[in-house]
mmCIF file of the C-alpha atoms, coordinates in Angstrom:
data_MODEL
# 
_entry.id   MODEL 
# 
loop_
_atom_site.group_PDB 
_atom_site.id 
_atom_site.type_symbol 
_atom_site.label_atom_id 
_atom_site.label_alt_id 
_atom_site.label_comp_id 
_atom_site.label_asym_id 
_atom_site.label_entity_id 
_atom_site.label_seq_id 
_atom_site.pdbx_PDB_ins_code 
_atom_site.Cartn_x 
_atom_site.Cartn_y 
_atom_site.Cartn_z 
_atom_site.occupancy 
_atom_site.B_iso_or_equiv 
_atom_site.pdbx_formal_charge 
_atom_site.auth_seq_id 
_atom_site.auth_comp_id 
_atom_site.auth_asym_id 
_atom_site.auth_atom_id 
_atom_site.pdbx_PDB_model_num 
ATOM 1   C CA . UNK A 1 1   ? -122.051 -114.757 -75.553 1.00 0.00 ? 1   UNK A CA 1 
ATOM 2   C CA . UNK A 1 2   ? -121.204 -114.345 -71.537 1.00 0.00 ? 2   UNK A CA 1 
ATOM 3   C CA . UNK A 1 3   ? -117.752 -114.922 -72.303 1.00 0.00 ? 3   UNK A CA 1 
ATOM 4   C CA . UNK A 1 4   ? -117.507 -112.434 -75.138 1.00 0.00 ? 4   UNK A CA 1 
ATOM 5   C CA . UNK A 1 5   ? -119.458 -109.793 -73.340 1.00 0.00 ? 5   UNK A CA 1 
ATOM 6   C CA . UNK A 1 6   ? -116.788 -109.521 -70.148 1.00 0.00 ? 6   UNK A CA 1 
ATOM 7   C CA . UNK A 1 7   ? -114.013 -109.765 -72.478 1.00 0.00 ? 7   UNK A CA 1 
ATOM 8   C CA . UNK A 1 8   ? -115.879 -106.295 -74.174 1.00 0.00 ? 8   UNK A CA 1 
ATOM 9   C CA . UNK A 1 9   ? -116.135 -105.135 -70.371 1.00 0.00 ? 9   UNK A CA 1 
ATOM 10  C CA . UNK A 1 10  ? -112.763 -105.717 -69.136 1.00 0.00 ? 10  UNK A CA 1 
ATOM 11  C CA . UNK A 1 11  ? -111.030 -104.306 -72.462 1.00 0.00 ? 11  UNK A CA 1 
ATOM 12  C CA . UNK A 1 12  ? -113.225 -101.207 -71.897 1.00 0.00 ? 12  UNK A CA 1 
ATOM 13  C CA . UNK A 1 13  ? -112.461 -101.430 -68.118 1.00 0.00 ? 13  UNK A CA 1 
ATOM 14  C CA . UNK A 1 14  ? -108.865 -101.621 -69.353 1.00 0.00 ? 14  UNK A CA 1 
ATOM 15  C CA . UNK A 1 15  ? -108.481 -98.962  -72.132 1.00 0.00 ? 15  UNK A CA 1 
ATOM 16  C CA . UNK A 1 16  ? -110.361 -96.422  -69.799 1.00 0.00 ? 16  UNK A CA 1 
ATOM 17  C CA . UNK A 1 17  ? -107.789 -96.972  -67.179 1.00 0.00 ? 17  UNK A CA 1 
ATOM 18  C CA . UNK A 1 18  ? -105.457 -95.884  -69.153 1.00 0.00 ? 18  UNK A CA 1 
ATOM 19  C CA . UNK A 1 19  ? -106.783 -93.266  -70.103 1.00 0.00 ? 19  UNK A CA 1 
ATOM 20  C CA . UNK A 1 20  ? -107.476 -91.915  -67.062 1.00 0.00 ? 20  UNK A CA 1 
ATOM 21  C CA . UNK A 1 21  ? -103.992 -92.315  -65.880 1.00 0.00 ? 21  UNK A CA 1 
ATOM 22  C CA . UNK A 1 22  ? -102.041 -91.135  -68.962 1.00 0.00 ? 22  UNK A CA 1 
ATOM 23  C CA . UNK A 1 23  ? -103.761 -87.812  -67.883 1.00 0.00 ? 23  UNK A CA 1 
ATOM 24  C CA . UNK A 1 24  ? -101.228 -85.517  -66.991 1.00 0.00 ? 24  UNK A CA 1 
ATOM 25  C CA . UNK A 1 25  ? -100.569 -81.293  -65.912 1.00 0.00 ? 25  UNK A CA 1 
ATOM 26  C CA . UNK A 1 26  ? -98.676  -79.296  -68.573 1.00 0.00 ? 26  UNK A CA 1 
ATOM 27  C CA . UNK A 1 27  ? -95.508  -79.389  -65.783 1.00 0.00 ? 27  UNK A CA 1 
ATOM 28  C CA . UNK A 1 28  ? -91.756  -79.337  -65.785 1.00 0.00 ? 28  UNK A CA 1 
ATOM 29  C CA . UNK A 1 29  ? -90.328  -81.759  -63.653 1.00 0.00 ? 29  UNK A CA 1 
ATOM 30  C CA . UNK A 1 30  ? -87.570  -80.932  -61.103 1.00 0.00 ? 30  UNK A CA 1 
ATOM 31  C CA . UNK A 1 31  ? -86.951  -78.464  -58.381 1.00 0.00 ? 31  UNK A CA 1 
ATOM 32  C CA . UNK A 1 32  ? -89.362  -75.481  -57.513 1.00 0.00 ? 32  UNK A CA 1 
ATOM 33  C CA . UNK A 1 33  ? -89.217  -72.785  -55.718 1.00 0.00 ? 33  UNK A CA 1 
ATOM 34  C CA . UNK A 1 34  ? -92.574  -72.507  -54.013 1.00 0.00 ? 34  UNK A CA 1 
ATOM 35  C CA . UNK A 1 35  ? -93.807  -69.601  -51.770 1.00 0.00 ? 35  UNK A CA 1 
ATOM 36  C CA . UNK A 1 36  ? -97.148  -69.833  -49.112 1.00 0.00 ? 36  UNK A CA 1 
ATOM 37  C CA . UNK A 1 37  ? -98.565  -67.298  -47.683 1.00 0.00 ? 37  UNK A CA 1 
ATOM 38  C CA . UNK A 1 38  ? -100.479 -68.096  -45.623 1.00 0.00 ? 38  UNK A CA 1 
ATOM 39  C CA . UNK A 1 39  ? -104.112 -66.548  -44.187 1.00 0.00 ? 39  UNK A CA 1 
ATOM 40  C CA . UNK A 1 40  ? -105.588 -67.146  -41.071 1.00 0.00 ? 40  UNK A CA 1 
ATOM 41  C CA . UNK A 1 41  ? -106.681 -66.222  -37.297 1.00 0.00 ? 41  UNK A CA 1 
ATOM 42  C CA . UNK A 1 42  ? -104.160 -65.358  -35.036 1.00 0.00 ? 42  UNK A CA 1 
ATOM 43  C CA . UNK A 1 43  ? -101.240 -66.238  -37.539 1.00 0.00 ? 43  UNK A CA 1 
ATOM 44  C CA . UNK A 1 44  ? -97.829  -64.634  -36.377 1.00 0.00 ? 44  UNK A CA 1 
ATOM 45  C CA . UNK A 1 45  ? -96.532  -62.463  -38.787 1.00 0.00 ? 45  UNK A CA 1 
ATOM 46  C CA . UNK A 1 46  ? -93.120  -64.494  -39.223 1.00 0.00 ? 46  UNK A CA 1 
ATOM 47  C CA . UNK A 1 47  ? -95.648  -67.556  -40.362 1.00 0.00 ? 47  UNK A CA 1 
ATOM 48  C CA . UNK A 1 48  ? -97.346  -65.426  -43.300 1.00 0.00 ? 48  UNK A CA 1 
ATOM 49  C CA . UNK A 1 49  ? -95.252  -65.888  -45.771 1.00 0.00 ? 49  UNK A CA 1 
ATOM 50  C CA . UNK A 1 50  ? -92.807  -68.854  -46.439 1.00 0.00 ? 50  UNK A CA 1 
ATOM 51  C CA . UNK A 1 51  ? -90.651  -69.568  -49.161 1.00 0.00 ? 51  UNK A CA 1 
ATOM 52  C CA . UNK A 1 52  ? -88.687  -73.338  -49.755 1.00 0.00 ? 52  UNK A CA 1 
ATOM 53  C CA . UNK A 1 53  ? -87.818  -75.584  -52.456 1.00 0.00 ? 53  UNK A CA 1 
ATOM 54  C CA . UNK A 1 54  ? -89.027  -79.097  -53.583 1.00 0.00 ? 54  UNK A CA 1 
ATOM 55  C CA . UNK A 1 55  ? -88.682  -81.563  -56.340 1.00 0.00 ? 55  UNK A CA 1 
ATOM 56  C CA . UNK A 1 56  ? -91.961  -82.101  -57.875 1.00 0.00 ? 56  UNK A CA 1 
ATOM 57  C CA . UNK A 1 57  ? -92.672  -85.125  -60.293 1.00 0.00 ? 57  UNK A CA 1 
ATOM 58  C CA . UNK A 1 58  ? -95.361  -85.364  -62.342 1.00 0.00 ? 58  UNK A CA 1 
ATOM 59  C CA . UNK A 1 59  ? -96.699  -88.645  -60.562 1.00 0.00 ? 59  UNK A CA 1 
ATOM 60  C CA . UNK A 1 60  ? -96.421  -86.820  -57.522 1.00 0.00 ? 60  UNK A CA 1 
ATOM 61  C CA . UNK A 1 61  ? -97.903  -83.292  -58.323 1.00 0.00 ? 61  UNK A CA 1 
ATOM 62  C CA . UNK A 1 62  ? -99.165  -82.439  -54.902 1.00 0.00 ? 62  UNK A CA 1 
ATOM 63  C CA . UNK A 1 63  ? -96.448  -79.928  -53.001 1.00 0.00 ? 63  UNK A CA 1 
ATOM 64  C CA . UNK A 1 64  ? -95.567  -81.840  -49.768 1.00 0.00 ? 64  UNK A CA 1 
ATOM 65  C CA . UNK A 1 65  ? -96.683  -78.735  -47.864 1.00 0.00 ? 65  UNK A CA 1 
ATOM 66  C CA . UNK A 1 66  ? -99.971  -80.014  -48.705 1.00 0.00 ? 66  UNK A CA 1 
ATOM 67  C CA . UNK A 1 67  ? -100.091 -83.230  -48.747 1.00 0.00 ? 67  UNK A CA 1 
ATOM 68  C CA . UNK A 1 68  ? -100.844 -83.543  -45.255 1.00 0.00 ? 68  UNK A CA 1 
ATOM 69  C CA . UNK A 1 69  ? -97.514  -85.607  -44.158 1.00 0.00 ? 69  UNK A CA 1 
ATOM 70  C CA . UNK A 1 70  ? -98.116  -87.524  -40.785 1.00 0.00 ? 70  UNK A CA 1 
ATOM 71  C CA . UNK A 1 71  ? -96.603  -84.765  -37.990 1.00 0.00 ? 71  UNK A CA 1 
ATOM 72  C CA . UNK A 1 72  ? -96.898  -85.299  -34.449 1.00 0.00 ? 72  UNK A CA 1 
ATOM 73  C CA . UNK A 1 73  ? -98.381  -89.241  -34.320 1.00 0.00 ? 73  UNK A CA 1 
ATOM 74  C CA . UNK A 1 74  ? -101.128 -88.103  -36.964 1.00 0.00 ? 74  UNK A CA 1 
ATOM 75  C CA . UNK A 1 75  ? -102.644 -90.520  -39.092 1.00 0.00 ? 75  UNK A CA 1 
ATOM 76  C CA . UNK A 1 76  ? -103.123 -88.848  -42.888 1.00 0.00 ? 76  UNK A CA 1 
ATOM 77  C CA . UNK A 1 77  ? -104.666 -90.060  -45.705 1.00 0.00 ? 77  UNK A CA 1 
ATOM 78  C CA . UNK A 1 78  ? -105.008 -88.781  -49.255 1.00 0.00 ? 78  UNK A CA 1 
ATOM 79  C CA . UNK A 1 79  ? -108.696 -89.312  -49.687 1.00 0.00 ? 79  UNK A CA 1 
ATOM 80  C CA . UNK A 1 80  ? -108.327 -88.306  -53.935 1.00 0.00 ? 80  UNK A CA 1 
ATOM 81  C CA . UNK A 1 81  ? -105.973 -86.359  -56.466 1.00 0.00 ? 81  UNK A CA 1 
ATOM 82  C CA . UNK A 1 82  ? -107.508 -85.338  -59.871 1.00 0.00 ? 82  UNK A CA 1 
ATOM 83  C CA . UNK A 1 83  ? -105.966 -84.277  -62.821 1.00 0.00 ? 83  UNK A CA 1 
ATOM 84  C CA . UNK A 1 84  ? -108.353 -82.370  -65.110 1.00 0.00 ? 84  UNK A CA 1 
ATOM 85  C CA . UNK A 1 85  ? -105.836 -80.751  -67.982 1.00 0.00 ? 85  UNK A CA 1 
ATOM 86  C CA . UNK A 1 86  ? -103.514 -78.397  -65.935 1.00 0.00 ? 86  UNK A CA 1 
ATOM 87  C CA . UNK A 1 87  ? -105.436 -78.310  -62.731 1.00 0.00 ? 87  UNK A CA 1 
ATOM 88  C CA . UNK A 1 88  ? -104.527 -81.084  -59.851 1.00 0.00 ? 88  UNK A CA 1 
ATOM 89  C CA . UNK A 1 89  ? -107.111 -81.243  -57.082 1.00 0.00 ? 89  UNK A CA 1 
ATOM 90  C CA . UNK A 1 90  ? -106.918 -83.329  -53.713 1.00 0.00 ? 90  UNK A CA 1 
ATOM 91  C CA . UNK A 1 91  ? -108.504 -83.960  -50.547 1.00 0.00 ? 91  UNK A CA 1 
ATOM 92  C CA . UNK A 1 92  ? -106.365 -85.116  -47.255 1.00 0.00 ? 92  UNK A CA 1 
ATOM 93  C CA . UNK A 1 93  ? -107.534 -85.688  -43.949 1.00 0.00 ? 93  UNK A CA 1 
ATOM 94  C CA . UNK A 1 94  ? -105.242 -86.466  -40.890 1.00 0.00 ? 94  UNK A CA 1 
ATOM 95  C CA . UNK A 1 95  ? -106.384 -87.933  -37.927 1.00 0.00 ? 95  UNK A CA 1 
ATOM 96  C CA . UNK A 1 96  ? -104.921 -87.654  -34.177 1.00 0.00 ? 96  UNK A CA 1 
ATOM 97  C CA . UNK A 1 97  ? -105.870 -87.517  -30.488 1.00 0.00 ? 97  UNK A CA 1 
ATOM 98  C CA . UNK A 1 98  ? -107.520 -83.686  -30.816 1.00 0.00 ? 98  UNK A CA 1 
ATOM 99  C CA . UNK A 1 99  ? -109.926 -84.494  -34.047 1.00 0.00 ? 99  UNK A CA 1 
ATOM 100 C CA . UNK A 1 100 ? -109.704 -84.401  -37.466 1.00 0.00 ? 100 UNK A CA 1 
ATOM 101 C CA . UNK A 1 101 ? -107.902 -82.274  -40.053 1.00 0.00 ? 101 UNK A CA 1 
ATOM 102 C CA . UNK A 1 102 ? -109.337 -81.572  -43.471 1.00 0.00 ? 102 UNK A CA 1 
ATOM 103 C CA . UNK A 1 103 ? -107.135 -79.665  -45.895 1.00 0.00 ? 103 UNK A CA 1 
ATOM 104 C CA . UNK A 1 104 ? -108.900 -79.362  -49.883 1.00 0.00 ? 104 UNK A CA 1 
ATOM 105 C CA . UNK A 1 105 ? -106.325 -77.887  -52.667 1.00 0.00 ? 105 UNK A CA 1 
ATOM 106 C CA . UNK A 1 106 ? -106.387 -76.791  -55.883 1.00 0.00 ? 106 UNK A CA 1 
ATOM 107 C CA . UNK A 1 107 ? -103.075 -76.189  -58.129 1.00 0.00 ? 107 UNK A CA 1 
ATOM 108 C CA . UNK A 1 108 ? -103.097 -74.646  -61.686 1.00 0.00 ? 108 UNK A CA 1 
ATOM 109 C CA . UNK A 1 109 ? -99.581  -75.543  -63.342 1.00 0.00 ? 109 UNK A CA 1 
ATOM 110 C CA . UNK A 1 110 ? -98.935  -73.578  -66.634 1.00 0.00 ? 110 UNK A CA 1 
ATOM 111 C CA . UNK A 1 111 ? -95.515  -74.991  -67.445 1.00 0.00 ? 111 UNK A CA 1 
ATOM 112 C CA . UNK A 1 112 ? -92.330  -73.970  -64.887 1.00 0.00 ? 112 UNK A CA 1 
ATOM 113 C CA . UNK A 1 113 ? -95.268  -71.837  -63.066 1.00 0.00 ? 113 UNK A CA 1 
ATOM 114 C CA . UNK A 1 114 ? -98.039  -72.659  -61.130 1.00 0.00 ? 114 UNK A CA 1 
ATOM 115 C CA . UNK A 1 115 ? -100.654 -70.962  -58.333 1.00 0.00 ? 115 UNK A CA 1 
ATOM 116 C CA . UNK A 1 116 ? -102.841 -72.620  -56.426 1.00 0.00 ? 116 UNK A CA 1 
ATOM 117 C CA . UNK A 1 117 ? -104.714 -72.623  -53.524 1.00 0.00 ? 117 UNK A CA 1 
ATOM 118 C CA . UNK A 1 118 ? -105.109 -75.095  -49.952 1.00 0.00 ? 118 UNK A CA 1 
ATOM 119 C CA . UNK A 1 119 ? -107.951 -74.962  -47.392 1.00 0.00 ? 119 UNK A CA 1 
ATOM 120 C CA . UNK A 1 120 ? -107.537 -76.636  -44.189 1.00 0.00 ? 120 UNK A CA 1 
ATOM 121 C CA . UNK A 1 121 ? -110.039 -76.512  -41.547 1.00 0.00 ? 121 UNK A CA 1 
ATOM 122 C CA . UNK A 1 122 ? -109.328 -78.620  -37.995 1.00 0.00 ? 122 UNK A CA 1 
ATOM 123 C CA . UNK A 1 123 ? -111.914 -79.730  -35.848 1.00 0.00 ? 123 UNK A CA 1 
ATOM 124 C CA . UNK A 1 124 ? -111.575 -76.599  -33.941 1.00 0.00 ? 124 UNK A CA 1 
ATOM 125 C CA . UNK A 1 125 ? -113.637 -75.216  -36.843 1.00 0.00 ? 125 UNK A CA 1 
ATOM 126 C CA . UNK A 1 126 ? -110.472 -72.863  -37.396 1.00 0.00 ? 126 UNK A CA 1 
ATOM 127 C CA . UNK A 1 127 ? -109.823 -72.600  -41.049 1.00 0.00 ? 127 UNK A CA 1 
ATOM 128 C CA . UNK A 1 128 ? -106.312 -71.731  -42.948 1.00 0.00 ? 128 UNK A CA 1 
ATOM 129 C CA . UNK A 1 129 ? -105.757 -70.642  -46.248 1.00 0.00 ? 129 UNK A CA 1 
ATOM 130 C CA . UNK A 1 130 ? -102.580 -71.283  -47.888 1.00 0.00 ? 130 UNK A CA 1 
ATOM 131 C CA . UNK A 1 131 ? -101.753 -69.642  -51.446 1.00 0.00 ? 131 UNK A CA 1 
ATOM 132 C CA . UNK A 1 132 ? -98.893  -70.754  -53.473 1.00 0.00 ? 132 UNK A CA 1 
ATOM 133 C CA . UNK A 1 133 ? -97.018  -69.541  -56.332 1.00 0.00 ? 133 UNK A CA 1 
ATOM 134 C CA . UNK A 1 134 ? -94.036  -71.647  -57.472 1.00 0.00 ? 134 UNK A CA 1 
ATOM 135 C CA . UNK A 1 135 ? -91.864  -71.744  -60.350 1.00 0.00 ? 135 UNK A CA 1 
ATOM 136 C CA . UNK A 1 136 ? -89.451  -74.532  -61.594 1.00 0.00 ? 136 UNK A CA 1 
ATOM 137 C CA . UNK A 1 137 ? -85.590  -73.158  -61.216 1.00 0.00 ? 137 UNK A CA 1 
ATOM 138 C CA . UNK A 1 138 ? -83.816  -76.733  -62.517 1.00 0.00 ? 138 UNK A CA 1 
ATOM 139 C CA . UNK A 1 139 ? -83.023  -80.650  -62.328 1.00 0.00 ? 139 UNK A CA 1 
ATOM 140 C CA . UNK A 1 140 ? -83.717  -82.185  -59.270 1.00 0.00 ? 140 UNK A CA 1 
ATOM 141 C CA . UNK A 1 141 ? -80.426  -83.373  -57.295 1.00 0.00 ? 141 UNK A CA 1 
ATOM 142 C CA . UNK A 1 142 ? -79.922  -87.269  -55.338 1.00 0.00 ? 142 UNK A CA 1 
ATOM 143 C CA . UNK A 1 143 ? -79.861  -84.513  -52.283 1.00 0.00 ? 143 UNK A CA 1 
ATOM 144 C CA . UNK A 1 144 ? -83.458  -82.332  -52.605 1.00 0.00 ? 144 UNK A CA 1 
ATOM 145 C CA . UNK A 1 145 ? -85.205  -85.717  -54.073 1.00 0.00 ? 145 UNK A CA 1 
# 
């Protein structure tokens, strides 16, 4: 009876997994063309608004913008990405010498569009706002991968 019942477990365990991967954003894969402006104290005007490009998977649905990538000897850690039907949240905080960096995001992808919105508050207590709008303009190249 033991034996049956963690075979039941781990086949649920198993089938649930799945599940919960297989979820995925209505999203076109490739490059997009994503523009931040961005909202904060003190910001110079040149920094308000900035426009690049990016190839976006749908494994890896987070803009690199936000994702928090390790700058100046900071340690960063995705602490969780969810996928609820369009909408991707995550969570990444960076460590380094001067504190710790939260930044909390939200992205709404209908498509080759999405908007979306990043919070990131240092341990300054300053807090940024980042809002994007993006849309997909093509195939990804060996060269913007």
């Amino acid at each position: 009876m033991r034996t049956r019942l963690l075979f039941v477990v781990s086949l649920f365990m198993f089938v649930f997994a799945n599940i919960a991967y297989a979820e995925e954003p209505d999203m076109k894969e490739g490059l997009w063309e994503i523009t931040v402006e961005v909202i904060g104290p003190d910001m110079p005007k040149q920094m308000m608004t900035q426009k690049f490009t990016q190839c976006i998977t749908k494994d890896r649905s987070v803009p690199e913008i936000t994702e928090g990538k390790a700058e100046n000897n900071e340690d960063c850690k995705m602490e969780y990405r969810n996928i609820k039907g369009n909408t991707v949240d995550w969570k990444v905080v960076c460590k380094d010498k001067e504190g710790v960096t939260v930044s909390e995001g939200k992205i709404l992808y209908k498509g080759d569009t999405f908007t979306g919105e990043v919070k990131t508050k240092g341990s300054d207590g300053v807090e940024v706002i980042q809002k994007t709008n993006a849309k997909w303009i093509g195939k990804c190249s060996d060269s913007n991968k």
